[in-house]
C-alpha positions as CSV (number, residue, x, y, z in Angstrom):
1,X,42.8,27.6,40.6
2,X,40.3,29.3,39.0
3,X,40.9,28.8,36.0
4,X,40.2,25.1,36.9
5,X,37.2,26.5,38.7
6,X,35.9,27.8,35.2
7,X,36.9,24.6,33.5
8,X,34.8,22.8,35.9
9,X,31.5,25.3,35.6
10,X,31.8,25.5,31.9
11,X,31.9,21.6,32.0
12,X,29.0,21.2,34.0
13,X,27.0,23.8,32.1
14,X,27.4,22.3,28.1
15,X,26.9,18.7,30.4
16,X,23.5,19.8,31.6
17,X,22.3,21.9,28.8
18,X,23.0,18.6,26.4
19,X,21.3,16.7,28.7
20,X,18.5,18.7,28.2
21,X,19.0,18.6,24.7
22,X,14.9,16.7,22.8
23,X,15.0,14.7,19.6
24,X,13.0,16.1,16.8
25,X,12.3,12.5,16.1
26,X,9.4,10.6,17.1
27,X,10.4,7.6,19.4
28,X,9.3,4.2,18.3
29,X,7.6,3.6,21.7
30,X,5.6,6.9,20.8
31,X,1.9,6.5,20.0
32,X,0.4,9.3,21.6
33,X,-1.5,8.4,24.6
34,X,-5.4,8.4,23.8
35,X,-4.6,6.3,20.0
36,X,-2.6,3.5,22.3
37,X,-5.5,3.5,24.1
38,X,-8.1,3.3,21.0
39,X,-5.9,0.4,19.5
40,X,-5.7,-1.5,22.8
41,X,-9.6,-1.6,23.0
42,X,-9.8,-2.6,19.3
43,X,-7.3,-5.6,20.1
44,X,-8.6,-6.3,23.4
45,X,-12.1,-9.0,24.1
46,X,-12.8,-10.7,27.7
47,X,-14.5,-14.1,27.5
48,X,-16.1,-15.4,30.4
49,X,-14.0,-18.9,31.2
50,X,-11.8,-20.5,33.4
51,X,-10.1,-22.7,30.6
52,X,-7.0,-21.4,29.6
53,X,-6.4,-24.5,27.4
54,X,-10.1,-24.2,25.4
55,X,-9.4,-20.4,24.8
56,X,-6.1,-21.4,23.3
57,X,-7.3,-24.0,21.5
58,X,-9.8,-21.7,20.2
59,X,-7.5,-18.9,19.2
60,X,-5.2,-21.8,17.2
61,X,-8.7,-23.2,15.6
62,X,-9.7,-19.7,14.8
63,X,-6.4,-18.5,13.4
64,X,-6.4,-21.4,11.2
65,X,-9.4,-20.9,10.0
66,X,-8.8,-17.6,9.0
67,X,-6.3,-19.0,6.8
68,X,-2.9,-18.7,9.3
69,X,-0.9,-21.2,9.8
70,X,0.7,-21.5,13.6
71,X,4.2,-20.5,13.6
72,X,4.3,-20.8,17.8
73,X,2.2,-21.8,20.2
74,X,3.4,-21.6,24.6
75,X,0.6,-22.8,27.0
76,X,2.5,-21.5,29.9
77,X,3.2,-18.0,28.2
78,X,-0.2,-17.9,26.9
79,X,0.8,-16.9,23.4
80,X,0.1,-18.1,19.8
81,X,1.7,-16.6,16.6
82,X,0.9,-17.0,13.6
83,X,1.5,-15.8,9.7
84,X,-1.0,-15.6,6.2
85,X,0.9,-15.7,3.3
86,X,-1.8,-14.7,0.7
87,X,-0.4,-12.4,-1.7
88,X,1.1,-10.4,1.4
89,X,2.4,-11.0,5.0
90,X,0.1,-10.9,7.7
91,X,0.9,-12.0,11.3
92,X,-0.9,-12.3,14.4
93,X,-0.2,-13.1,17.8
94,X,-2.8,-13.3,20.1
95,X,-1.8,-13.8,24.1
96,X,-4.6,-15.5,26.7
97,X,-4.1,-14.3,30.1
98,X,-6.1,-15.3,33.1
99,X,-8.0,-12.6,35.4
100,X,-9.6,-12.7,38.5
101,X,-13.1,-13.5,38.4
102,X,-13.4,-16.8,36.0
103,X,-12.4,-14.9,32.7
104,X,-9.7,-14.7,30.2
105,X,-8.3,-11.8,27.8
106,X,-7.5,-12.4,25.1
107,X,-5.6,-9.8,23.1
108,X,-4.7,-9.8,19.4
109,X,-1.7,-8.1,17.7
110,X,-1.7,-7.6,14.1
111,X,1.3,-6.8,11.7
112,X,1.1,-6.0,7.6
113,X,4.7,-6.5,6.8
114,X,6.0,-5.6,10.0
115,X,3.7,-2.4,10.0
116,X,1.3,-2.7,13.0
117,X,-2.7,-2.6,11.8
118,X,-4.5,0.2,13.4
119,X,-7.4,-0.7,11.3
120,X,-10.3,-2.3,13.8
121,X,-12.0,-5.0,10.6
122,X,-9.3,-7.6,11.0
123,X,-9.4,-7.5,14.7
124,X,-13.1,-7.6,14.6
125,X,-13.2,-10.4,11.9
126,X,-10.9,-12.3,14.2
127,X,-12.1,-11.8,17.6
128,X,-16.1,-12.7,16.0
129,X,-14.6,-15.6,14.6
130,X,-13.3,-16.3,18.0
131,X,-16.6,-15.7,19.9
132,X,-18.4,-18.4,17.7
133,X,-15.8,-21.2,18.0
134,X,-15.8,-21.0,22.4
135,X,-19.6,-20.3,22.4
136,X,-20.0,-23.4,20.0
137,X,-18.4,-26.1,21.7
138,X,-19.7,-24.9,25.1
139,X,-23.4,-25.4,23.5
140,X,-22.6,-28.4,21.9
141,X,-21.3,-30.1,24.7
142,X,-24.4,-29.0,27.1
143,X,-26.8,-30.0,24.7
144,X,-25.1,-33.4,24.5
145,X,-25.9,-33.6,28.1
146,X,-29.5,-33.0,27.7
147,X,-29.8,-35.5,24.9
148,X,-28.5,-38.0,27.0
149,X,-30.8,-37.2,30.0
150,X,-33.4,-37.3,27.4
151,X,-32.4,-40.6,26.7
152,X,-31.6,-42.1,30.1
């Protein structure tokens, strides 16, 4: 019996101390903390709108503008990929999601040949581009309106 008792503790020990046991690897899902937060700001820009639809559309007209062409597109999951073949592989996805308070975020992810960008100019070149294309339409249309007041 206690030899079967010593089996049993011995067991339980190597068990526990293997548990214990940290990879001198980095995990894939391991950023660090405060850079996941720097790159989620970079990506990141709030727009004030309701439309879902426009924002998308704008993201699609903005992408392709860029030089992207659309590989996907979902309305209901708010997402839009899409790949630059220019001497190189570029990919975005950018995802519109609805908040509270008549806004949108719109987030934009950026891969270099399956390497995520860190670097904030293509985000920034993107998310300007961006601004223009829903502020232009929005001005557009309201000066429309005034011309035909003007007119009436």
């Amino acid at each position: 019996m206690s030899r079967l008792l010593k089996l049993l503790i011995l067991s339980i020990f190597f068990l526990s101390a293997w548990g214990c046991a940290v990879s001198g690897t980095k995990g894939v899902m391991d950023m660090g903390g405060e850079s996941q937060v720097k790159l989620r700001q970079i990506q990141t820009r709030y727009f004030e709108t309701a439309d879902k639809k426009a924002t998308m559309e704008s993201a699609i007209a903005t992408l392709q503008d860029l030089g992207f062409v659309i590989d996907k597109a979902s309305y209901e999951l708010g997402s839009v990929s899409a790949t630059k073949l220019a001497g190189y592989r570029l990919r975005m996805t950018v995802n519109v999601t609805p908040r509270p308070g008549n806004r949108m975020t719109v987030r934009a992810n950026a891969q270099y040949n399956l390497q995520a960008i860190t670097d904030p100019q293509p985000y920034q070149q993107f998310f300007d581009a961006l601004s223009k294309s829903m502020f232009l339409p929005a001005h557009l249309e309201e000066s429309d309106n005034i011309q035909l007041l003007k007119y009436a």
